[in-house]
KOLSE-321606 format. One record per residue (C-alpha): residue in one letter; x, z, y. Coordinates in steps of 0.001 Angstrom, whole numbers, padded with zeros to 6 digits, always signed. Each point is the difference from the previous one (the first is absolute). Example, Ala and Ser with C-alpha at 12.3 -4.5 7.8 and 13.67 -1.06 7.14 Angstrom:
A+012300+007800-004500;S+001370-000660+003440;
END
This chain:
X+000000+000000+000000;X+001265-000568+003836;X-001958+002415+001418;X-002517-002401+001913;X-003489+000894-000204;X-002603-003034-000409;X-003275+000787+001527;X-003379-000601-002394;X-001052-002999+002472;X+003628-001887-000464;X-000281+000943-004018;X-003656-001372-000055;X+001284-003757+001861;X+003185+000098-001994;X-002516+000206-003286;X-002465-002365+001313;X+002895-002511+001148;X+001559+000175-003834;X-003394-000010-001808;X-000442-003510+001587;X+003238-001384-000108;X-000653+000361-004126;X-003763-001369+000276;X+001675-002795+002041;X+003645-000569-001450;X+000232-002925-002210;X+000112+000605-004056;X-001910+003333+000549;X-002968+000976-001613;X-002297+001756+002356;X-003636-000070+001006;X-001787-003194+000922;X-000717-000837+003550;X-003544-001231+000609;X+000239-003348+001099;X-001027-000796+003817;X-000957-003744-000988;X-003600-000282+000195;X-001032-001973-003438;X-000475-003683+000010;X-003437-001115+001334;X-002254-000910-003024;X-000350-004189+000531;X-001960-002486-002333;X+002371-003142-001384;X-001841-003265+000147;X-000178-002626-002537;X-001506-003149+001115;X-002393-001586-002537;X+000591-003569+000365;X-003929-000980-000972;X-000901+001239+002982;X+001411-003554+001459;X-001634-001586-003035;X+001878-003005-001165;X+001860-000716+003307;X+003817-000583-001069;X+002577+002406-000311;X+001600-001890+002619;X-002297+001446+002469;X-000841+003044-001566;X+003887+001647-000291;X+000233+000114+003937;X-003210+002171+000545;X+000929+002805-002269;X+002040+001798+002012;X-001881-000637+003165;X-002696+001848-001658;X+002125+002788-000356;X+000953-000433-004001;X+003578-000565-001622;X-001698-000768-003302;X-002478-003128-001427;X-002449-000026-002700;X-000640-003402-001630;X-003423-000619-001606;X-000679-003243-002130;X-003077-001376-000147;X-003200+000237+000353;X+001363+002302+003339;X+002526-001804+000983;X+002764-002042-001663;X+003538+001219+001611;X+001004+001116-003634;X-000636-003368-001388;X+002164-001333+003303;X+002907+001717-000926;X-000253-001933-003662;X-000255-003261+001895;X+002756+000534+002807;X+002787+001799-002768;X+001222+003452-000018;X+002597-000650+002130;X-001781-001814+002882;X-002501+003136-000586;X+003207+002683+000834;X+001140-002230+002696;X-002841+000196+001802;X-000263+003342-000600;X+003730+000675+001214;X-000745-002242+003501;X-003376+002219+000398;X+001513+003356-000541;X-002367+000364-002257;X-000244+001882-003213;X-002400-000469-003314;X-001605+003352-000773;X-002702-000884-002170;X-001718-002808-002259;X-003781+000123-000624;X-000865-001649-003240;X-003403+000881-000918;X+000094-003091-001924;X+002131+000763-002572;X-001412+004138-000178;X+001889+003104-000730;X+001276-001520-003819;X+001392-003112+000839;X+002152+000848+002936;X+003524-000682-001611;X+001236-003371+001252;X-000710+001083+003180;X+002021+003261-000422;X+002865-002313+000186;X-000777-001746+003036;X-000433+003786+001401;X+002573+000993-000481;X+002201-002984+001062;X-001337+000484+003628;X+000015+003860+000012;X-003741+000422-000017;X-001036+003395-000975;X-003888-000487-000751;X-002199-002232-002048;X-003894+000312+000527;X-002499-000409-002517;X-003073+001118-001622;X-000530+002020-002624;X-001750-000910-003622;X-002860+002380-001959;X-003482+000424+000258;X-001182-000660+002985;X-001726+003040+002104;X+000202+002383-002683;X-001320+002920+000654;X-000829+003884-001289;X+001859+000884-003460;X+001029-003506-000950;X+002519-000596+003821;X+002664+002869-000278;X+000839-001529-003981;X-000417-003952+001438;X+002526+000969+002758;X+002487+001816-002026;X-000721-003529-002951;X+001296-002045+002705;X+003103+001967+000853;X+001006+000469-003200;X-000269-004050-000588;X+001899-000280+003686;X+002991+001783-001801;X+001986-003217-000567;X-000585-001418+003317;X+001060+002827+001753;X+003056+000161-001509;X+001122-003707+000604;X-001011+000836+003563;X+002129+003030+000481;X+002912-001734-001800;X-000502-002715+003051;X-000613+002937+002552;X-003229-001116+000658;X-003470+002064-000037;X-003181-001743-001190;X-002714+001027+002655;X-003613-000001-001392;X-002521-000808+002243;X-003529+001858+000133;X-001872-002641-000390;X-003654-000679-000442;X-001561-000472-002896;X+003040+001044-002097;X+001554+002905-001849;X+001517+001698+002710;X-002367-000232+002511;X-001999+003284+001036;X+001299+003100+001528;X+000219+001742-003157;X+002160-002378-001984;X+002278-000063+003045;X-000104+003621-000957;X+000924-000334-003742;X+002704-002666+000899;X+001966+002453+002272;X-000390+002725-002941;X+001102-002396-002522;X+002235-002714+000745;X+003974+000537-000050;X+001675+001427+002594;X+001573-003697+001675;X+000056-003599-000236;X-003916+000067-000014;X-002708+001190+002366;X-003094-001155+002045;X-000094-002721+002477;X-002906+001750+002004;X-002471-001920+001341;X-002706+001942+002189;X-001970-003189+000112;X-000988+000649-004064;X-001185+003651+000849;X-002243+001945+001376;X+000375-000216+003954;X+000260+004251+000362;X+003376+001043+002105;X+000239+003006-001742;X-000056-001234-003480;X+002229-002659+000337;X+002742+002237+002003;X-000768+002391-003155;X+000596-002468-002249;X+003388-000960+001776;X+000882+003769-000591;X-000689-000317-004138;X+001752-003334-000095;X+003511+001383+001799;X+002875-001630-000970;X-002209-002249-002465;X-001370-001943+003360;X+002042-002977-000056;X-001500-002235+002689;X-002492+000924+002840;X-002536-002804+000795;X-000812+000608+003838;X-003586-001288-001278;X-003784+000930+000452;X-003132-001689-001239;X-001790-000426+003197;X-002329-002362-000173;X+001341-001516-003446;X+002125-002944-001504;X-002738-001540-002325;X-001686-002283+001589;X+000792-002653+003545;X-000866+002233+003080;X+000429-000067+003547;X+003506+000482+000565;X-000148+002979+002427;X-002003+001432-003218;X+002680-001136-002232;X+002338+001462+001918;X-001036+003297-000246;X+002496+000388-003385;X+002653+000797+001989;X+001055+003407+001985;X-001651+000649+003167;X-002216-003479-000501;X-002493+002289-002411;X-001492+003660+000200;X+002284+001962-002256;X+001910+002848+001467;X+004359-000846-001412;X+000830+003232+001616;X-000676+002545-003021;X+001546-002849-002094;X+003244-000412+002081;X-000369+004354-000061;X+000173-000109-003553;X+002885-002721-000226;X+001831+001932+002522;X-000285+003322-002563;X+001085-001634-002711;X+002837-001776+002082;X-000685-003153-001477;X+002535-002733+000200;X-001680-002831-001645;X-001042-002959+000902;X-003097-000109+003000;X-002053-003846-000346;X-002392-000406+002814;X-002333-002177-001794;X-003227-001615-000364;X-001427-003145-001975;X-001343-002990+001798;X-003103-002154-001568;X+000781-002579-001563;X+003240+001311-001754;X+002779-001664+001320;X-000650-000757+003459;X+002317+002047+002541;X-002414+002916+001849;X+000041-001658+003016;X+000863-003698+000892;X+003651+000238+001076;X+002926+001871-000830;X+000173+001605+002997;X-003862+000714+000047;X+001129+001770-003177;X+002914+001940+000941;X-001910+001172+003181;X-002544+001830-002398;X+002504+001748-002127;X+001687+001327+003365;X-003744+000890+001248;X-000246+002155-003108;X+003321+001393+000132;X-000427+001274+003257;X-002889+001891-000932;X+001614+001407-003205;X+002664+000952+002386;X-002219+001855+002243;X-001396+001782-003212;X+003531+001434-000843;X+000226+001003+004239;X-002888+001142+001245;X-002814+002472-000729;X-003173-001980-001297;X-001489+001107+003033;X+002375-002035+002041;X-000050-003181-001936;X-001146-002772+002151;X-001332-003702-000780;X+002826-002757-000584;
END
């Protein structure tokens, strides 16, 4: 000892000052600081469904996905559009070079055409341009219901098997659509689906449009699917897409055209923290015409709708205003 006397206050900053040069001092373990970065904002990604310009080329599709926002195409064939069958007639590689001069990148492939057993060729051509999702239907009886849906759900997963695993050997998740008149169709084999299925490389392509119109069920539903959502469709029924209509009427498929409230649907895709796919979509009448006459007609309505799912994910309902 020297003799000099510290004081309690100099002993209590001394401590402090070496407590925190450990907590900070490379190599050392010490507590964890909380971290003064708010989190990321929750944000939809877009995919741009290419039947929404019908059969228009992919010439003059390419340059409107990103001006609607998107990074990512869908191709349909026909009877909704014919891009995928474009890509046959052009050559792969024309296909990728337009894709490289667009900036754009394929994300999905809908073939209801070929259904949710026959999806193998085209596993190849997924996987060749990094596309991560292929959209089909699913097979059973259709509209089961009571005792005889949960053990028609869980048939049809069990004969998915296969599939599933030639998908996930191309990184690739098969997304089944809830479509009408099908298997997996109503609320509660969405249900059984998310309780069944394996845990990736298959889940629901979601379609609102196929469902009863109730915000609070379909966010709910959102919630039960989780991490088995693998594509949003930004899509209502509104006035229907079964028969030729006035095309304000027709238009009321898409966000903000039609009645239904997004917001407790973008809620619930914000609580799961989805990071899948988002389609605004709709279907024209006939099949295969674009939604509107011109591409730019077209692109103008996506961004409409965008804007108002944006101001879902920003504002308090009470504060939404017309687009």
């Amino acid at each position: 000892m020297n003799g000099h006397r510290i004081s309690r206050r100099t002993a209590c900053q001394l401590l402090t000052g070496a407590l925190a040069g450990l907590v900070q001092r490379p190599g050392r373990a010490g507590p964890s600081q909380p971290s003064t970065q708010p989190p990321p904002a929750f944000r939809l990604h877009y995919l741009l469904a290419s039947s929404l310009y019908g059969t228009l080329p992919l010439e003059t599709i390419l340059p409107e996905v990103r001006r609607t926002s998107a990074e990512e195409i869908d191709l349909w064939p026909r009877v909704h559009g014919n891009q995928r069958e474009q890509v046959e007639a052009m050559g792969w590689e024309r296909f990728g070079a337009l894709l490289e001069e667009h900036r754009v990148k394929l994300g999905a492939i809908t073939r209801f055409d070929l259904g949710p057993f026959r999806l193998e060729p085209e596993l190849k051509f997924a996987q060749q341009f990094g596309a991560r999702l292929i959209v089909t239907g699913s097979s059973g009886p259709a509209n089961a219901t009571g005792a005889d849906l949960k053990p028609a759900v869980k048939a049809f997963l069990e004969k998915l098997k296969p599939h599933v695993a030639a998908a996930a050997a191309a990184q690739v998740t098969i997304g089944i659509e809830n479509h009408a008149n099908a298997l997996i169709a109503s609320p509660d084999s969405i249900r059984y689906f998310a309780e069944l299925a394996p845990p990736s490389h298959l889940g629901i392509a979601l379609a609102p449009y196929h469902l009863p119109q109730d915000p609070a069920l379909l966010a709910q539903l959102i919630g039960t699917l989780g991490s088995k959502l693998a594509l949003f469709y930004a899509w209502q029924h509104g006035a229907g897409a079964s028969k030729k209509l006035p095309k304000e009427e027709e238009m009321s498929q898409m966000p903000g055209y039609g009645p239904l409230d997004f917001k407790p649907l973008l809620e619930a895709l914000r609580q799961i923290q989805y990071a899948g796919p988002t389609s605004i979509f709709m279907h024209p009448v006939p099949r295969g015409i674009p939604i509107l006459p011109t591409a730019t007609e077209v692109t103008g309505a996506i961004n409409t709708s965008r804007r108002y799912l944006e101001q879902c994910l920003s504002q308090p309902q009470t504060e939404l205003e017309n687009v």
